[in-house]
N, C-alpha and C positions, 0 to 999 in steps of 0.2 A: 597649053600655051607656053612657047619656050622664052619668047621675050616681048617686052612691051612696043609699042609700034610710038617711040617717043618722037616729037619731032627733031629735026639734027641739033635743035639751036637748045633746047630740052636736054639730049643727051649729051651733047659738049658741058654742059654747066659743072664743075664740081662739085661733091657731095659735101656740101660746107653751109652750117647757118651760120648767122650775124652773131651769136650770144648762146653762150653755155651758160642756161637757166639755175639761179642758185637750188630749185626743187632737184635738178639733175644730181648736181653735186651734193647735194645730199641723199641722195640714193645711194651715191657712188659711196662715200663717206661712211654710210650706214647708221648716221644721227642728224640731227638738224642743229643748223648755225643757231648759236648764241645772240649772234646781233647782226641782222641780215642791212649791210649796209654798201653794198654793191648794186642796185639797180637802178637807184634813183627816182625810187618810191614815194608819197607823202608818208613819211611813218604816221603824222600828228590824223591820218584819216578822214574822212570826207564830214561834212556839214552834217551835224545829225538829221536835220529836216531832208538830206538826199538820202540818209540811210534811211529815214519813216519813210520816204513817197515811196522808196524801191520795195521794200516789204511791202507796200500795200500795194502795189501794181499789179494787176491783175494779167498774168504772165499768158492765159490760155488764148489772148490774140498777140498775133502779131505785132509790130512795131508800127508805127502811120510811116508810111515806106518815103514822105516827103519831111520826116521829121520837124512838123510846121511848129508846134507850139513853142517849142526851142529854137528853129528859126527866125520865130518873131522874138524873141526875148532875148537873142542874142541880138537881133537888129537895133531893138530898142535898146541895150547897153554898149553900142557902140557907134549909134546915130547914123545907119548907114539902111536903106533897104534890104530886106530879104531877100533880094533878087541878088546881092554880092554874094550870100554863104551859102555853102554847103557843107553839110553835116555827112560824117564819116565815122568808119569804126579805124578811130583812133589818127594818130598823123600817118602813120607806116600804111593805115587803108587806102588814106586820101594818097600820097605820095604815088603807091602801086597805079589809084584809078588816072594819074597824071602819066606816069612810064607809058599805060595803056593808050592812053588820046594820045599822046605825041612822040613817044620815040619810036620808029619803024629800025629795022636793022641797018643798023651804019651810021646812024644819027649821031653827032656829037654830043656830047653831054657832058659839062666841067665841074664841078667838086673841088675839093680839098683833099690833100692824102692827108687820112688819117679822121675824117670829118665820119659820122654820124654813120658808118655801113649799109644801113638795109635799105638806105636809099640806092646805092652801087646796086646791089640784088636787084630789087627794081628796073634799073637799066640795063644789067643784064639780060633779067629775064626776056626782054625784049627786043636783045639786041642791038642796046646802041653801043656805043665806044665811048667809054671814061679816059678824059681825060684831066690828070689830077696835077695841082696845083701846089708849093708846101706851104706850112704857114710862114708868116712871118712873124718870129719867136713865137708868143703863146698866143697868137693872134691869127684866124682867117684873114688872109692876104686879099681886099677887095681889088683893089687897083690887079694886081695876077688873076684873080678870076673874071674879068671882064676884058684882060686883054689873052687869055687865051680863050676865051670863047670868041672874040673878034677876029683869031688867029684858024681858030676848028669850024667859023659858024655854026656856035652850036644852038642848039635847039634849047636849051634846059642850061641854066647855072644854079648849082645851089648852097644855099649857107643859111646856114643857123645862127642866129644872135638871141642872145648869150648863146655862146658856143659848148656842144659836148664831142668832144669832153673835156674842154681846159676848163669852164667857164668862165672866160673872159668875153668882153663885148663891145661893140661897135658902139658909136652915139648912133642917132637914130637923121641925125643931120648929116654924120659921116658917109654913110647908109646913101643918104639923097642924092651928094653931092657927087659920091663914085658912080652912081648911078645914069650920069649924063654920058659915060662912055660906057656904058651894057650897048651893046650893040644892037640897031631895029632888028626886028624877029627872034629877037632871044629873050626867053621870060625867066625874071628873078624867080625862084622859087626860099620863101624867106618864111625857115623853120623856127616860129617864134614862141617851142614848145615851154621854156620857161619865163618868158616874159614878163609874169605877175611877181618875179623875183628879183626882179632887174628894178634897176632905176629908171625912174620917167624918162630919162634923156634917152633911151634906148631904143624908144619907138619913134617910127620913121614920119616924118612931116609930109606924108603923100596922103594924095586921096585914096579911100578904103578900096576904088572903081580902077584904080589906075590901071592900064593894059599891059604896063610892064614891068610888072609883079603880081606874087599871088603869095601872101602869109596863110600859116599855117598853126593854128594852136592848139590846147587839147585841156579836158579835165584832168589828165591822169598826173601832173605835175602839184601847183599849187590846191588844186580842189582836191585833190584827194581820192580819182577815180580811176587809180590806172587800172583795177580788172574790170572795168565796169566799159571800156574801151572808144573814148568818144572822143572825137575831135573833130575841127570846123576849118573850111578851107573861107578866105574872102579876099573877093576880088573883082574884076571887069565882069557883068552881067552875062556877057557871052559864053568867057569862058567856063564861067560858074555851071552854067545850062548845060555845057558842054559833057559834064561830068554823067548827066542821066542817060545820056550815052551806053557810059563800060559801066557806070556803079554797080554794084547787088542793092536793088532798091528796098530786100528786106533784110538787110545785113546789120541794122541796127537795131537790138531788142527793145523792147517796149522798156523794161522795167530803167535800162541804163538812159532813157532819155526821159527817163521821171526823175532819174538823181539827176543828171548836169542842170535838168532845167531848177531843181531845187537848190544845188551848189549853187548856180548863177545868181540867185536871188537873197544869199545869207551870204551878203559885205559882211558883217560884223565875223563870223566863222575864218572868213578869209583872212579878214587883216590879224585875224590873229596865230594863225595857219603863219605866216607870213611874219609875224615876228619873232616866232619859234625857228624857223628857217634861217632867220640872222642870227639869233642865239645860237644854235647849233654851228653855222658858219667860223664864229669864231672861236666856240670851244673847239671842234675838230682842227683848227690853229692852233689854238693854242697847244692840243698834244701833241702835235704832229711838231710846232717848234720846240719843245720841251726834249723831244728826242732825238732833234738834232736836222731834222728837214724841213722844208721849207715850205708853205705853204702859199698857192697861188690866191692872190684877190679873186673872189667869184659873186658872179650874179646870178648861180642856178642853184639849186636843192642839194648839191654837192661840194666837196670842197677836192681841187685838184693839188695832192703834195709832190712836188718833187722833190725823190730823191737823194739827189745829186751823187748821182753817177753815173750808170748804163743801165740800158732793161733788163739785162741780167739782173742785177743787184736789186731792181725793182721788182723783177719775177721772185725773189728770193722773201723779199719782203712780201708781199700779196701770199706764198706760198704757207710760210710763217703766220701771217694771219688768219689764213682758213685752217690752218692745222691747229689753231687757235681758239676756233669757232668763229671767226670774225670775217664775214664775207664782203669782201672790196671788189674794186676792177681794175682794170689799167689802160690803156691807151694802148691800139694794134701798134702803132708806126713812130719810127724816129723821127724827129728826137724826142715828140712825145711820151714814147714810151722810156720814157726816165722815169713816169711818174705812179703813181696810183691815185686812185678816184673815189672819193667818201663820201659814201652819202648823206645829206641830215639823217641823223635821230635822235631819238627820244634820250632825255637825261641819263634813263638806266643803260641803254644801249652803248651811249657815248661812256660811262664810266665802265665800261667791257672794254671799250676801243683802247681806255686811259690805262687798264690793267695790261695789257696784252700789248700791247704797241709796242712800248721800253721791250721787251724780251725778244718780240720778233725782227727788232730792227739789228740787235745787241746777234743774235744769234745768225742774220742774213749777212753779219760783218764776219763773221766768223770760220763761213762757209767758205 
């Protein structure tokens, strides 16, 4: 066989993923980062009682392909039926199984330049048309993404609160109140993958059912389970249903729906998960002002610095840091990309960050 039989819309796509993997870069590198602080990982790791259930889950069946015991246990910590959530491998699953139901080729579909990538992929892969919106300063523009979705009819708007990668965030009244101009037939799709980091005021004063929206969470943030890959879609009963449609109904393993249901259930694990996260918050501040940049307010597991220049000079700095062993990110798109992206971690991690920062920021002024 001389070539594959792709379809057109397949072999138009570019040979491009969302994120160069820090395992990559350390291939590439030929040692492994010192303090792996670019993905926005829980360093502080998941509930022990989710690491006992997962060892002891008995791996040689399958997954229950309607992820019920976790559906009820999510229902009952958020007061809402079973019939609004659906369970997924991870938000990036749920997101594809959304592209799936409803973008056909040509569909509008509005974003943020610069917002969150693999959702773009997503609509790609399916053929609709992004259209992208900028922020306003270090903010998702909501009033701009409901009046160009008004303007595209689109099918799909979507935004993440707290935002990645700024972490900065809406109130969740601000949220409601933009919301009276979303135009009918267009669903909020509202990535509230950090949520448990955020302030109460962040979550939106709607019913969990409402038909226009659909939130989207995940373990892999505050719980602690990003390779364990689970996330939960909830929303109108319809559309919920809608999902057993395209899903892979055994696309969730057994063992990873033994931890989230175990993380769900160890509050005490979390809040304390969670006050490590603000601790962290403000040391990567405080270094980050110590050598001269500036550090954004954030309500996510990361802290976004800018610093104050151009993405070069930020490329320069991220460049300096991994040749460092210190692995960060940065933001694709202007004027974002001024900045670099830190993830929480751990004391020892952060006193890596505190050693190497002064030198690679000293030496990216240099270049």
């Amino acid at each position: 066989m001389t070539h594959f039989r792709l379809t057109p819309l397949a072999a138009s796509l570019p040979d491009t993923v969302p994120f160069v993997g820090p395992e990559t870069r350390e291939r590439q590198k030929g040692k492994g980062f010192r303090a792996r602080l670019g993905a926005n990982e829980n360093v502080f790791g998941p509930s022990p009682e989710a690491v006992r259930a997962m060892a002891e889950t008995p791996l040689w069946m399958y997954g229950d392909p309607e992820s019920y015991d976790l559906r009820e246990a999510l229902a009952r910590h958020l007061g809402t039926p079973a019939g609004t959530i659906m369970v997924g491998e991870g938000i990036d699953g749920l997101l594809g199984c959304l592209a799936r139901l409803m973008v056909a080729p040509g569909d509008a579909v509005v974003t943020s330049d610069g917002a969150y990538p693999t959702f773009n992929y997503h609509v790609a892969g399916f053929g609709g048309v992004l259209h992208k919106v900028p922020f306003d300063g270090d903010y998702e523009d909501l009033r701009g993404l409901f009046t160009k979705a008004a303007e595209t009819d689109a099918k799909l708007v979507y935004l993440s609160n707290p935002d990645n990668p700024m972490g900065s965030f809406h109130t969740g009244d601000q949220i409601a109140a933009a919301m009276d101009d979303l135009p009918a037939g267009t669903l909020l799709i509202l990535d509230e993958a950090y949520i448990e980091c955020a302030p109460a005021c962040a979550q939106v004063p709607l019913p969990w059912d409402d038909p226009r929206l659909i939130r989207l969470r995940t373990f892999s943030k505050a719980y602690g389970l990003a390779g364990a890959r689970v996330g939960y879609a909830i929303g109108a009963p319809g559309l919920i249903a809608a999902f057993n449609k395209v899903r892979n109904h055994f696309g969730m393993n057994r063992a990873a729906q033994a931890g989230a249901l175990a993380a769900l259930q160890d509050d005490v694990w979390l809040r304390s998960v969670l006050a490590r996260i603000v601790s962290a918050r403000l040391q990567i501040s405080e270094i980050a002002g110590a050598c001269g940049l500036r550090p954004l307010a954030s309500a996510a597991n990361f802290v976004t610095i800018d610093c104050g220049r151009d993405a070069d000079f930020a490329k320069r700095v991220l460049t300096e840091l991994d040749a460092r062993g210190v692995f960060v990110r940065m933001p694709f798109v202007a004027p974002q990309n001024r900045c670099i992206r830190i993830s929480c971690g751990t004391p020892a991690q952060l006193e890596i960050l505190a050693e190497v920062l002064p030198d690679a920021v000293k030496t990216a002024k240099n270049c």
